[in-house]
LOMARKE-620242 format. One record per residue: residue in three letters; z, x, y of N, C-alpha, C in turn. Coordinates in steps of 0.1 Angstrom, whole numbers, padded with zeros to 4 digits, always signed. Each point is the difference from the previous one (the first is absolute). Layout:
ALAZXYZXYZXY/...
//
This chain:
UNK+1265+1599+1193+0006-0001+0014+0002-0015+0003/UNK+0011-0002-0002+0005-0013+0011-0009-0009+0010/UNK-0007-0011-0003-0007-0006+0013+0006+0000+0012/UNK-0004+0001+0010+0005-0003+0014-0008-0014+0004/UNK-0004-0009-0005-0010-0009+0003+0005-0009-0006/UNK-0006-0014+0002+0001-0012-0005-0010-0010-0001/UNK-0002-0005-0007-0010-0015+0006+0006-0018-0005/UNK-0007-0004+0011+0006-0017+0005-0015-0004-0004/UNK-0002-0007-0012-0011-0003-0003+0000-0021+0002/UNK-0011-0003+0004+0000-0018+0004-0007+0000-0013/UNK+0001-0015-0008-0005-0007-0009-0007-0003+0001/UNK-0006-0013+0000-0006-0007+0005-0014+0005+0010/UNK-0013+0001-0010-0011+0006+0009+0004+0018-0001/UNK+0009+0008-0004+0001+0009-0002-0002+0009-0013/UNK+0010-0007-0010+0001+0001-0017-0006-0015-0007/UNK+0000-0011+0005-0003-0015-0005-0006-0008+0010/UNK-0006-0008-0007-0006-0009+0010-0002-0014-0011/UNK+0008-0002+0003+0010-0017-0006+0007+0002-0015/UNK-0011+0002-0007+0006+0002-0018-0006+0015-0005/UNK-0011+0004+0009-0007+0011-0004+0003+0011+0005/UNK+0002+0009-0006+0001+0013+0001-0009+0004+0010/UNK-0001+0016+0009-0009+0004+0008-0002+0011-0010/UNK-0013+0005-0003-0007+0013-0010+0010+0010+0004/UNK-0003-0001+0013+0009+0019+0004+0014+0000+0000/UNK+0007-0008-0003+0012-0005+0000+0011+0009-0011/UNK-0005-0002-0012+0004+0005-0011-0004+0016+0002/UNK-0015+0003+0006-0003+0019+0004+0010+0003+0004/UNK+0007-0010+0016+0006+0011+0006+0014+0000-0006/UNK+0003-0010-0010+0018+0001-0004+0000+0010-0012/UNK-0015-0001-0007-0001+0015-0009+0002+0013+0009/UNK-0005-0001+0013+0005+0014+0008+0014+0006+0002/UNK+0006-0015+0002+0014+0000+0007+0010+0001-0014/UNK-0005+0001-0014+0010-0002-0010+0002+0013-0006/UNK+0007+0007-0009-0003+0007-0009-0003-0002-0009/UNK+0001+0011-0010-0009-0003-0016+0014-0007-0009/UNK+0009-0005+0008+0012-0008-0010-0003-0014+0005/UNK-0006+0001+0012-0002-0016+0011+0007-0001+0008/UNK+0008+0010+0001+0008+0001+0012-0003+0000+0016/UNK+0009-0003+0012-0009+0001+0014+0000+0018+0004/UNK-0007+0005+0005+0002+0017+0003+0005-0008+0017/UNK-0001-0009+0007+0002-0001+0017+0003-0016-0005/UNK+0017+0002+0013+0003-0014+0000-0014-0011+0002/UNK+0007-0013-0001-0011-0012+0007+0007-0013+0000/UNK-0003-0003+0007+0006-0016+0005-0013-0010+0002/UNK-0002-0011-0007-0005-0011+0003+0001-0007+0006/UNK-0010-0002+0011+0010-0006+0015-0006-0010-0002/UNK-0003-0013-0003-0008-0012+0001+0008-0009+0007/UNK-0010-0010+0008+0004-0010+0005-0001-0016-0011/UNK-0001+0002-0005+0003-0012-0013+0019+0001-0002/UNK+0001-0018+0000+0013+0002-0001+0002-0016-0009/UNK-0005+0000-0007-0005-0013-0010+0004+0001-0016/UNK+0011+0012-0002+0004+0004-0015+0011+0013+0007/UNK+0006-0002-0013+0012+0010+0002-0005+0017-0002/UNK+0011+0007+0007-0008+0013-0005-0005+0007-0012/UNK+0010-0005-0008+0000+0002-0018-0015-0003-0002/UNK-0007-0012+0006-0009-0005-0007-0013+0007+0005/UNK+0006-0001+0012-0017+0010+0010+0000+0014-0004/UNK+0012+0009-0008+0000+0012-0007-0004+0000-0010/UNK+0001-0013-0010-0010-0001-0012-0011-0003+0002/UNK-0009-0005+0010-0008-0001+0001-0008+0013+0006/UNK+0007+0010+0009-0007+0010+0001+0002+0011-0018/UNK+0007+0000-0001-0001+0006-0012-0009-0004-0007/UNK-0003-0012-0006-0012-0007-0003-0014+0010+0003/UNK-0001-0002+0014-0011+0000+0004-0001+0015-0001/UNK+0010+0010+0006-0005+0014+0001+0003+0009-0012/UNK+0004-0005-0011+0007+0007-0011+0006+0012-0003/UNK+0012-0004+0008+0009+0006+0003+0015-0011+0002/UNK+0012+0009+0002+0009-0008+0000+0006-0002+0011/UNK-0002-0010+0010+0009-0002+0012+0008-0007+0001/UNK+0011+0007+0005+0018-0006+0004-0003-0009+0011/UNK+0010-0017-0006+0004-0007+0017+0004+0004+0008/UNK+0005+0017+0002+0002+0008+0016-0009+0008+0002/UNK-0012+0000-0005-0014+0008+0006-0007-0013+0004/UNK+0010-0014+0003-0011-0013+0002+0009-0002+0018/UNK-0010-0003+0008+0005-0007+0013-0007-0013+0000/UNK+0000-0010+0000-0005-0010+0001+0009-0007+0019/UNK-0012-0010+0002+0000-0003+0016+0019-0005+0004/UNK+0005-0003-0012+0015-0007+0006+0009+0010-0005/UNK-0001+0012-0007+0006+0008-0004+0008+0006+0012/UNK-0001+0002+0009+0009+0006+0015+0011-0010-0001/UNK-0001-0010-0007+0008-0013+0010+0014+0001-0006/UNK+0000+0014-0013+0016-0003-0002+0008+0011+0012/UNK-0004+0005+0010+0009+0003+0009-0003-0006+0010/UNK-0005-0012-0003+0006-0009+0009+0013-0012-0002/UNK+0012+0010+0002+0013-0004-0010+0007-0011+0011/UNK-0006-0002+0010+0009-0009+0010-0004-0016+0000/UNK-0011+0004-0011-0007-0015-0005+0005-0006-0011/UNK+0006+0008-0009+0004+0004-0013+0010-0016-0006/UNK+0005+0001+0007+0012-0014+0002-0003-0017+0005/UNK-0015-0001+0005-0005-0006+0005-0003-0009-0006/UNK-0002-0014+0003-0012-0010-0010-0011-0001+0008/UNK-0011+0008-0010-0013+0002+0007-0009-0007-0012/UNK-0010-0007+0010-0008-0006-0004-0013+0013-0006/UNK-0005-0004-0011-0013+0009-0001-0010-0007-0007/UNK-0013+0009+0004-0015-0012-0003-0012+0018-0001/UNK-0006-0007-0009-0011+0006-0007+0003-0003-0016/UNK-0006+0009-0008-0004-0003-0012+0003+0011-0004/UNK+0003-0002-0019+0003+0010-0009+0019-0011+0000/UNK+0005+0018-0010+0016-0001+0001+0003-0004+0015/UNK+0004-0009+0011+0002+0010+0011+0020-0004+0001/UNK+0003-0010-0010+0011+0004+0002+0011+0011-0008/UNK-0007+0004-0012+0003+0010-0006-0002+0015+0012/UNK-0011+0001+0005-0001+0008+0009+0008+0001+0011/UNK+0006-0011+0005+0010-0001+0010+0015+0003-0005/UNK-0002-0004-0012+0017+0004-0004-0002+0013-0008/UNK-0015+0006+0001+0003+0019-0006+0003+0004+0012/UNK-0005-0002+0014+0001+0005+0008+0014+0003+0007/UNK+0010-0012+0000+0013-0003+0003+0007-0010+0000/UNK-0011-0013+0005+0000-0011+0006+0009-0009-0009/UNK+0008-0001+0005+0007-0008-0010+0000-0020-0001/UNK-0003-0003+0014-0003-0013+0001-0015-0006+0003/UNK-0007-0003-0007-0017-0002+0001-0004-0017-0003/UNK-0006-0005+0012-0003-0011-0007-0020+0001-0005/UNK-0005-0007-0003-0011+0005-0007-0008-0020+0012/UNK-0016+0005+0008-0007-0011+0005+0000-0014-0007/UNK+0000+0006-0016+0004-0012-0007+0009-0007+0001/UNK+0014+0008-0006+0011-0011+0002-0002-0004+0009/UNK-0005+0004+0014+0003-0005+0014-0008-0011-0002/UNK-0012-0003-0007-0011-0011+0003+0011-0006-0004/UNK+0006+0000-0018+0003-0010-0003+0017-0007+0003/UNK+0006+0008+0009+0014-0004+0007-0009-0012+0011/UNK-0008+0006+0004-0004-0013+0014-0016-0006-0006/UNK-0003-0006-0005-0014-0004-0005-0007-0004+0012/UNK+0006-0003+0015-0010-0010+0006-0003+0014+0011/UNK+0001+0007-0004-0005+0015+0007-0013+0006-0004/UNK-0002-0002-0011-0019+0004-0004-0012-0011+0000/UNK+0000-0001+0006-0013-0015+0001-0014-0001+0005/UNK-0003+0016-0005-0019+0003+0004-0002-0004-0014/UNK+0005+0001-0008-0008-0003-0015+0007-0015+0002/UNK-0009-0012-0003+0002-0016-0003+0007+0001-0012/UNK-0004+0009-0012+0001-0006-0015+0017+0008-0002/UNK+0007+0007+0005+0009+0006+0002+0011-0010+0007/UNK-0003-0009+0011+0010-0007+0007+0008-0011-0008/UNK+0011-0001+0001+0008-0011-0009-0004-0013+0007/UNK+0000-0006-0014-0002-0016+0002+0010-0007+0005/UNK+0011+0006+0001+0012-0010+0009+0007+0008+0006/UNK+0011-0002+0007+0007+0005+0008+0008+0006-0004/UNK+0006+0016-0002+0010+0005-0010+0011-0004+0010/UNK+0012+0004-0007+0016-0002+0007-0001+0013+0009/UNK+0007+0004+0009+0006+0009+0004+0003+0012-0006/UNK-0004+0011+0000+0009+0013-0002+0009+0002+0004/UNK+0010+0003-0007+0008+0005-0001+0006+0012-0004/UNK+0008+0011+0002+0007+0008-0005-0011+0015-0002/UNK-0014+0002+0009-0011+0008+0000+0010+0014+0012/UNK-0003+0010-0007+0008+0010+0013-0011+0002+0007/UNK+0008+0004+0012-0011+0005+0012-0005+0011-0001/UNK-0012-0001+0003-0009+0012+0001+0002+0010+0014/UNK+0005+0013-0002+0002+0009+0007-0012+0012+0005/UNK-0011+0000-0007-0010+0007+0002-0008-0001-0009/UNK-0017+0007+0004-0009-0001-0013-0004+0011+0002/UNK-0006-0001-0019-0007+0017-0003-0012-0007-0008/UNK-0008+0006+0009-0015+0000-0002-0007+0007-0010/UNK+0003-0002-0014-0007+0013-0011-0018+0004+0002/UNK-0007-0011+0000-0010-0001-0001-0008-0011+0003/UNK-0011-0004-0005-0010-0010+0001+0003-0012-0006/UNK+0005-0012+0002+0003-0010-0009-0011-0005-0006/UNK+0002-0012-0013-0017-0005-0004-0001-0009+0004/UNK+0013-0013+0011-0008-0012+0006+0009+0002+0013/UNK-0012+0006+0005+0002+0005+0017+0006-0011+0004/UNK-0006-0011+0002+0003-0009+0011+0019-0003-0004/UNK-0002-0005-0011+0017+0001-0004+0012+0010+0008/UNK-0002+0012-0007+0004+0011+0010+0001+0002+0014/UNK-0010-0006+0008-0004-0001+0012+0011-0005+0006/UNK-0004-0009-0005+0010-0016+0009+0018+0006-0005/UNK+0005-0001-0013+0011+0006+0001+0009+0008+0002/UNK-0010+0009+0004+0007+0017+0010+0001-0009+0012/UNK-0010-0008+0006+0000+0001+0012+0010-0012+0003/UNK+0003-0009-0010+0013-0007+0000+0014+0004+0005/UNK+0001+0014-0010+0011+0004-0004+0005+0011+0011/UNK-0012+0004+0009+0001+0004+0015+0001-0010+0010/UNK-0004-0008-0003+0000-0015+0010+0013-0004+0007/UNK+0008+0000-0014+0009-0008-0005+0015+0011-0002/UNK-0002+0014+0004+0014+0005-0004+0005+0003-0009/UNK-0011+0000-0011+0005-0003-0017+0004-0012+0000/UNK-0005-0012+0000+0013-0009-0003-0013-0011+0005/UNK-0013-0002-0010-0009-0006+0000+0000-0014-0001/UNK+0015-0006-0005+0001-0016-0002+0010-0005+0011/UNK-0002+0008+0014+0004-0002+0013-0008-0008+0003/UNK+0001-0009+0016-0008-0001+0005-0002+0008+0013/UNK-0013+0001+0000+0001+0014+0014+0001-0007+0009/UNK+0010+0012+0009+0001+0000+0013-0007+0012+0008/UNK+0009+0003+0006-0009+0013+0008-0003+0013-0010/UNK-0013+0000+0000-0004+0020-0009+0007+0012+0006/UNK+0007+0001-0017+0007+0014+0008-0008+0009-0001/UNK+0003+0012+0009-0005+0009+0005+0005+0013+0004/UNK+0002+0007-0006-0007+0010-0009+0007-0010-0013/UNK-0015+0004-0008+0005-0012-0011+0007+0010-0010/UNK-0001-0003-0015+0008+0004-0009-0004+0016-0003/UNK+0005+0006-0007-0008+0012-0004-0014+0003-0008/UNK-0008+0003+0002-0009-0003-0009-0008+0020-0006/UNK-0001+0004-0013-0001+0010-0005-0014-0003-0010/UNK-0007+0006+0003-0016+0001-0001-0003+0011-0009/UNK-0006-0004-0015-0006+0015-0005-0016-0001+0000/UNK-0005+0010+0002-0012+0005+0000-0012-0015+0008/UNK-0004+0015+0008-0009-0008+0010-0011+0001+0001/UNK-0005+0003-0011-0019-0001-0002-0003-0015+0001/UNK-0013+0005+0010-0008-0012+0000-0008+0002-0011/UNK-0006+0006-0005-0011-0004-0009+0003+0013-0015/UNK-0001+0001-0009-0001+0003-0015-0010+0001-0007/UNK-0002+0007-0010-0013+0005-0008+0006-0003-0013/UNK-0005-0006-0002+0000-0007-0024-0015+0007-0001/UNK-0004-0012-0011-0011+0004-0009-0015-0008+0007/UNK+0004-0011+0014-0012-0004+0009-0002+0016+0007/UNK-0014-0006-0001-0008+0008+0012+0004-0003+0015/UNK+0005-0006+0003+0007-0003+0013+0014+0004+0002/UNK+0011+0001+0010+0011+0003-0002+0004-0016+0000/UNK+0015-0002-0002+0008-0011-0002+0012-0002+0006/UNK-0001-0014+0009+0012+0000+0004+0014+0006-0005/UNK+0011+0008+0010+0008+0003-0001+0016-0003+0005/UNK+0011+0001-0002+0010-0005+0007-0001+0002+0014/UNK-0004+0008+0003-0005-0002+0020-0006-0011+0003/UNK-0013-0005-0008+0000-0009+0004+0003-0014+0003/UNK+0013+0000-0012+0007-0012-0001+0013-0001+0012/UNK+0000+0018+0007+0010+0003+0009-0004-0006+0011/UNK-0013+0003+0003-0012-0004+0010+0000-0022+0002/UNK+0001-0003-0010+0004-0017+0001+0011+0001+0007/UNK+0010+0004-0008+0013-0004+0003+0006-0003+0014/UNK-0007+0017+0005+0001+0004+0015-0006-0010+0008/UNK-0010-0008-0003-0013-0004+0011+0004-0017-0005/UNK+0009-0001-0009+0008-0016+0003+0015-0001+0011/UNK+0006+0015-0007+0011-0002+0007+0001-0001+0016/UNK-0011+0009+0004-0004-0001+0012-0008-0008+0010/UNK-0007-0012-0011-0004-0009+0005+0014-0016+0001/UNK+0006+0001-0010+0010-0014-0001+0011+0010+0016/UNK+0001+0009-0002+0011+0003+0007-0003+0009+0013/UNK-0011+0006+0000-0002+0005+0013+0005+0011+0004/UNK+0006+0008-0011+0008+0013-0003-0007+0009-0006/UNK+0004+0014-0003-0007+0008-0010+0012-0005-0011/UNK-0006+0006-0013+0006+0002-0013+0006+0012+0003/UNK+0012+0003-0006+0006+0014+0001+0005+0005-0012/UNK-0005+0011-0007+0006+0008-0012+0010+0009+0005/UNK+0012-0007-0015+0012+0016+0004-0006+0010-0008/UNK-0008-0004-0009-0008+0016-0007-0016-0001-0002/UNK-0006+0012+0003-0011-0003-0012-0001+0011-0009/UNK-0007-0006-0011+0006+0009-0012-0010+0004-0006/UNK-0004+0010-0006-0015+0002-0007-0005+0013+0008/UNK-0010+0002-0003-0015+0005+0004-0003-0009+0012/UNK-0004+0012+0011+0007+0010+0007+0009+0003+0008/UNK+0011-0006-0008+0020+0001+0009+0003+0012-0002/UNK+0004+0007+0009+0006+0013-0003+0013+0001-0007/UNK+0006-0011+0000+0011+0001-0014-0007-0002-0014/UNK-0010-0004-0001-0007+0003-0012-0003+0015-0007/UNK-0005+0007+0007-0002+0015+0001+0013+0006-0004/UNK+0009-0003+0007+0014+0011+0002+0006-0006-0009/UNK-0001-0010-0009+0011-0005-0010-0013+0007-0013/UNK-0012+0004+0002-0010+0006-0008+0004+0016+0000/UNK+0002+0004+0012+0004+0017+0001+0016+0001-0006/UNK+0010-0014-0003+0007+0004-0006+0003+0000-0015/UNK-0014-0007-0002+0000-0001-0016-0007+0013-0008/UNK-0009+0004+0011-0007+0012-0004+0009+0012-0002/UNK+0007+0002+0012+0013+0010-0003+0006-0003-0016/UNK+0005-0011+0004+0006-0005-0017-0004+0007-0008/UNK-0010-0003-0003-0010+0006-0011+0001+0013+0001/UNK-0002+0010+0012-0003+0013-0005+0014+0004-0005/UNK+0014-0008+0005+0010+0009+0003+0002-0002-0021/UNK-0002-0013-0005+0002-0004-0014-0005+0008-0005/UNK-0014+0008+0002-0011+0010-0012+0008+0013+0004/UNK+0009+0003+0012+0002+0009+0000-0005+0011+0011/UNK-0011-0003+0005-0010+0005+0011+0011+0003+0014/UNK+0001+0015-0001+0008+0004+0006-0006+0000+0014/UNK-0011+0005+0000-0010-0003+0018+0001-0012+0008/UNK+0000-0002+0010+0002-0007+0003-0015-0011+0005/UNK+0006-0013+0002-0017-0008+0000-0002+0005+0017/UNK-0016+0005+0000+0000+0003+0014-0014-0012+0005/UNK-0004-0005-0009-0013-0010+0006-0001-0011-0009/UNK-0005-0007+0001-0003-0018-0005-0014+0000+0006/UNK-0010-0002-0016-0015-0009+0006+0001-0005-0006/UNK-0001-0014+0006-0005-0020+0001-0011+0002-0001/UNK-0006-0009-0014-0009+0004-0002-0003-0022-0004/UNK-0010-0007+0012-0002-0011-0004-0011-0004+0007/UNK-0003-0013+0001-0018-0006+0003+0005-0010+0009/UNK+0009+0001+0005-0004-0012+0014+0003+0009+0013/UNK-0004+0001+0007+0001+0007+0013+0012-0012+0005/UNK+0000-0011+0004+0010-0005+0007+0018-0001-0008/UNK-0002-0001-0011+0011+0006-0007+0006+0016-0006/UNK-0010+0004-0009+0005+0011-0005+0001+0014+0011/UNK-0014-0004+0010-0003+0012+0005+0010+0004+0011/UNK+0001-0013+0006+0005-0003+0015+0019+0001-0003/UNK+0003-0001-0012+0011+0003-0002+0004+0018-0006/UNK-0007+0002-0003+0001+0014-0008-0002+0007+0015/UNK-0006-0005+0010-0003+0011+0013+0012-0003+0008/UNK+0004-0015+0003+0014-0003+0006+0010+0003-0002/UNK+0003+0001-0016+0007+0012-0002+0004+0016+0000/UNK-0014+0004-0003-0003+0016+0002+0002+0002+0020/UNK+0000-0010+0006+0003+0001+0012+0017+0001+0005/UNK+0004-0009-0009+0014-0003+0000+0007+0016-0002/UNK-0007+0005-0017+0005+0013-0003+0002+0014+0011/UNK-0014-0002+0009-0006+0011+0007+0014-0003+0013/UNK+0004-0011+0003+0009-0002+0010+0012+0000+0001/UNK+0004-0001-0016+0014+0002-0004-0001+0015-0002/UNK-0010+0010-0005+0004+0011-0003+0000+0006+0017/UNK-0008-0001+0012+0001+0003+0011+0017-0002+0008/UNK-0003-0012-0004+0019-0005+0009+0009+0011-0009/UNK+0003+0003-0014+0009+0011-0004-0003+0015+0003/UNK-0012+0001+0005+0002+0015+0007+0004+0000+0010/UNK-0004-0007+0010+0006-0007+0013+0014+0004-0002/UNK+0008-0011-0005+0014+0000-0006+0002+0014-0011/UNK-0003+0009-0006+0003+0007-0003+0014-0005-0010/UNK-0008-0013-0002+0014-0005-0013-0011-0015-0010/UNK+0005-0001-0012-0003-0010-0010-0005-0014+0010/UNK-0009-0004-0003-0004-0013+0005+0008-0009+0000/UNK+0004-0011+0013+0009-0006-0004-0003-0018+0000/UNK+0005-0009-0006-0007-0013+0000-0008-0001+0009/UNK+0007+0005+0015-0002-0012+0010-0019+0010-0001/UNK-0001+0012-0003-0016+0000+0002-0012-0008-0010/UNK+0009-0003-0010-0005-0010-0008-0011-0010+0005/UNK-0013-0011-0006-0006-0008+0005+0010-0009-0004/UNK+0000-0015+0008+0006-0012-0007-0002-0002-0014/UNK+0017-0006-0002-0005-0004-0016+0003+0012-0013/UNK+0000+0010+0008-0004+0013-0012+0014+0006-0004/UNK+0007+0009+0006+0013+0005-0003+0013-0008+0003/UNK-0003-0010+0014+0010-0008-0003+0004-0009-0015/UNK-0009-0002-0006+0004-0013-0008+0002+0012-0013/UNK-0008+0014+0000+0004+0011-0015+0013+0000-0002/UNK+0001-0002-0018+0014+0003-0003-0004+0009-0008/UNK-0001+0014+0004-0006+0012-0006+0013+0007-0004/UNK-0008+0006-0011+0012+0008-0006+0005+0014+0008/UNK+0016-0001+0004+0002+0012+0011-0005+0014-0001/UNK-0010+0005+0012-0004+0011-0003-0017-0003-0001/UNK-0004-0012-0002-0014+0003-0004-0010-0004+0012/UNK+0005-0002+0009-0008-0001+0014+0000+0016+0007/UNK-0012+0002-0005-0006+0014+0004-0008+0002+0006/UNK-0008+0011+0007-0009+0000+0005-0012+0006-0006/UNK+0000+0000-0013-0009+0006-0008-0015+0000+0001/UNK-0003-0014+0001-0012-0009+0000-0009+0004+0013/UNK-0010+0006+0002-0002-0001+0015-0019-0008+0003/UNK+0002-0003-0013-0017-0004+0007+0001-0012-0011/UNK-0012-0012+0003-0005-0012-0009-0011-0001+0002/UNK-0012+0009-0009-0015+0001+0005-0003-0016-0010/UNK-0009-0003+0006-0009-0014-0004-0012+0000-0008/UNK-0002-0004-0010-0015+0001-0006-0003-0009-0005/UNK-0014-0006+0005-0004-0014+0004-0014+0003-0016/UNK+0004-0009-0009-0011-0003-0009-0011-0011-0001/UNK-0017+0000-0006-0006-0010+0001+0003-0008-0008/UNK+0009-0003-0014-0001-0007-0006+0005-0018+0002/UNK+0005+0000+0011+0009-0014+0001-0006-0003+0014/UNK+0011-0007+0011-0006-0005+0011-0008+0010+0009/UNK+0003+0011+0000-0007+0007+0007-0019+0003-0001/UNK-0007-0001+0012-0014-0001-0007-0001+0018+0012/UNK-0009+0007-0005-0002+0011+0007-0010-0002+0012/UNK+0004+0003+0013-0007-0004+0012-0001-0012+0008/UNK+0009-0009-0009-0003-0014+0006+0016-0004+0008/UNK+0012+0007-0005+0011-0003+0006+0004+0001+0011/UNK-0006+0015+0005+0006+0006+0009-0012+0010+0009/UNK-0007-0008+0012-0007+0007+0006+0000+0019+0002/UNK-0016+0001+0006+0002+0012-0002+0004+0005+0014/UNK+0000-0011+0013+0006+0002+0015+0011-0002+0000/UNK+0014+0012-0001+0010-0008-0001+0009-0009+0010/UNK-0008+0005+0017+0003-0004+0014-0004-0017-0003/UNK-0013-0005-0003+0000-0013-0003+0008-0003-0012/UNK+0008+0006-0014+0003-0004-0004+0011-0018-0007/UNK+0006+0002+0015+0014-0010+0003-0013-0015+0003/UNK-0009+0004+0008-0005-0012+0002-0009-0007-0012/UNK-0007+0016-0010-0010-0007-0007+0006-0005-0009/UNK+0010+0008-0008+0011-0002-0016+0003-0013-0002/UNK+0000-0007-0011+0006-0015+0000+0012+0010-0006/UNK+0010-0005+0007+0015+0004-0004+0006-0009-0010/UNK+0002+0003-0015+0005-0006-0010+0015+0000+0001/UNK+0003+0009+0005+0016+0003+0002+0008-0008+0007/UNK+0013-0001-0008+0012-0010+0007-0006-0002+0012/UNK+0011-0014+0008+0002+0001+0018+0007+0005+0001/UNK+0013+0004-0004+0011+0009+0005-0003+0018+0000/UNK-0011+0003-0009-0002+0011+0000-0015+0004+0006/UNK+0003+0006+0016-0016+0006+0011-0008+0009-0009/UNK-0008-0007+0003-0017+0011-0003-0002+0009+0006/UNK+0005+0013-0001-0006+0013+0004-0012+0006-0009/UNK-0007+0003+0006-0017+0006-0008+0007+0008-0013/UNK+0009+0011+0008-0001+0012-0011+0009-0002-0009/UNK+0011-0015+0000+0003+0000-0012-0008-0005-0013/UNK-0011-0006-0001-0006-0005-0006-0013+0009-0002/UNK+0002+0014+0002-0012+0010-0003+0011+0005-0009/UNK-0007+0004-0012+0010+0008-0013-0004+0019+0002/UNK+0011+0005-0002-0002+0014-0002-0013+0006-0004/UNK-0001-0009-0013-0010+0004-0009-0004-0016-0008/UNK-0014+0003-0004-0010-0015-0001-0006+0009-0014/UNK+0003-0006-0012-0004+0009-0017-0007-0018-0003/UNK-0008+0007-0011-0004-0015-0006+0006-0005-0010/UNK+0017+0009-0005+0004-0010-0011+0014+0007-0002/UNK+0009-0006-0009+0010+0007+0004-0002+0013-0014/UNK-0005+0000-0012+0000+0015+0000-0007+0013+0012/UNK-0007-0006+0008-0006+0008+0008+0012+0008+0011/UNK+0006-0014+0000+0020+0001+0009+0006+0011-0003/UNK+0003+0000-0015+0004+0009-0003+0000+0014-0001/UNK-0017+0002-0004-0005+0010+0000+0002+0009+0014/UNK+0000-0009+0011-0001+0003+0015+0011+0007+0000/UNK+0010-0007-0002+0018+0006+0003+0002+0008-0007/UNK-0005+0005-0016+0002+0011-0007-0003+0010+0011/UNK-0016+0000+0005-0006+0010+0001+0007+0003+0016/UNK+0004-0009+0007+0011+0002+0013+0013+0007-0002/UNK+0008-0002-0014+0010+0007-0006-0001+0012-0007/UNK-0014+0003+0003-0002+0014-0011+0008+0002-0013/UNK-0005-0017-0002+0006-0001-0013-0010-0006-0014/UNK+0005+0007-0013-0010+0002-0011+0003-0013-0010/
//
């Protein structure tokens, strides 16, 4: 029989924790395979890592679960960003680490400048490091194009660098070897992937994450300028265009094996309550609202019930915006940032006041999105859960 089910499994603290494999990890993808190794139930890898191309983060899970995963069973945190096609033509500046302008030109982007070239078009722009500053006065730039917007991949490795030249290149209009005049306002576009503050490797502690380098950015910009910072996107875990470009890969998949049924549920199955959980429920919220407005209507859901972000920017193949999908249960594991009892009081009325909220500023703390469906100690336990919810063998 055909699954009717799916799973959105997180990396990071879920199947791995930095280079190491998790024990239950390989159990539960022995559950999920057949005796050829094949998958019996689509799956999408939703991780917020966006520091390697997909090719590579699919050999790496392959690696790790022994088995073979395709770069379209991978979502990585900037993966949404190729429908974002109105960017596409742009010269956008981008900063973090890994490929990231290989990543920007898989994505679409056809004009990218990289923090570097930028240091080294203007050299008297980086000057927290001494040993870095030139000994004499370079000439003029010339002939550097202007920067039209930035994309934010990830965590860069010399913050302060990065710091200062976003905040230039917002200062300044793209066009950093001006001399300022008045700050514009609304400044350039700026497109954000993944917004964890904190991460789980192979420390006993968690580890800073690109939130919190989102968290600087915001708390300078707003100090030199007296403004908030403004995103035209955020991208990752937990954006609900992250999910819905996940429920369209999942379809993918069943429609390729052939799986005539249709997908009727999605369990997210990850360990941070402020990302995986809080997104897998804002979604499943999203679903429960879009499928209410089409009974309402008594017709196909139409963009405009869409959340921001999500169907406007799909360039879905005609026909595949369905209403198949109607639930995104959550299942919160111990193995990564999540500790059992300590995240999330057991009052949930005091909740809002007691919770340190890890989650974006642009996205509000409501208690019950950060309570998971279901709380298992690992992700074969995940699995086992949703078999036995699918009355399935």
């Amino acid at each position: 029989q055909p699954p009717a089910f799916g799973f959105l499994f997180g990396v990071d603290g879920v199947l791995v924790r930095g280079s190491q494999v998790v024990p239950a990890a390989r159990q539960a993808f022995q559950r999920l395979a057949d005796s050829r190794g094949r998958l019996r139930v689509p799956v999408v890898f939703l991780t917020n890592a966006g520091n390697c191309l997909r090719s590579a983060k699919a050999r790496e899970l392959s690696q790790a679960l022994g088995l073979q995963v395709s770069p379209e069973q991978v979502i990585l945190s900037h993966s949404p960003l190729r429908l974002f096609s109105q960017f596409h033509q742009k010269c956008m500046l981008v900063a973090g680490q890994g490929p990231v302008e290989e990543n920007a030109q898989k994505l679409g982007f056809k004009h990218v400048v990289t923090i570097e070239a930028l240091r080294k078009a203007y050299p008297l722009l980086d000057m927290v490091d001494q040993s870095r500053r030139p000994k004499e006065l370079p000439p003029p730039t010339t002939g550097f194009p202007t920067v039209e917007g930035v994309i934010l991949f990830g965590e860069p490795v010399r913050w302060e660098t990065s710091l200062q030249l976003i905040i230039d290149i917002l200062l300044s209009n793209g066009n950093p070897g001006a001399e300022l005049q008045d700050i514009p306002y609304p400044h350039l576009p700026v497109l954000a992937c993944n917004m964890d503050l904190l991460w789980m490797a192979e420390a006993k502690m968690p580890r800073f994450g690109h939130g919190t380098f989102l968290l600087c950015l915001e708390s300078i910009y707003k100090k030199v300028t007296g403004r908030e910072l403004k995103y035209e996107a955020l991208i990752g875990k937990p954006s609900s265009v992250t999910y819905r470009y996940a429920e369209y890969l999942i379809k993918q998949q069943a429609e390729e094996q052939g799986w005539k049924s249709p997908i009727r549920r999605l369990y997210a199955v990850g360990d941070n309550p402020m990302s995986d959980i809080y997104g897998a429920n804002l979604y499943n919220n999203y679903l429960k609202s879009a499928h209410q407005n089409q009974i309402q209507a008594g017709v196909k859901r139409s963009p405009q019930a869409a959340s921001p972000q999500t169907e406007d920017h799909f360039e879905l193949r005609k026909g595949s915006v369905d209403n198949s999908v109607e639930s995104c249960k959550s299942i919160l594991v111990c193995t990564g940032v999540y500790r059992r009892n300590a995240d999330i009081p057991s009052n949930t009325e005091e909740c809002t006041m007691e919770t340190v909220f890890h989650g974006h500023r642009d996205f509000c703390f409501d208690p019950s999105l950060v309570e998971a469906s279901y709380i298992v100690q690992d992700v074969n336990d995940a699995v086992q859960l949703a078999f036995k919810k699918e009355n399935w063998s």
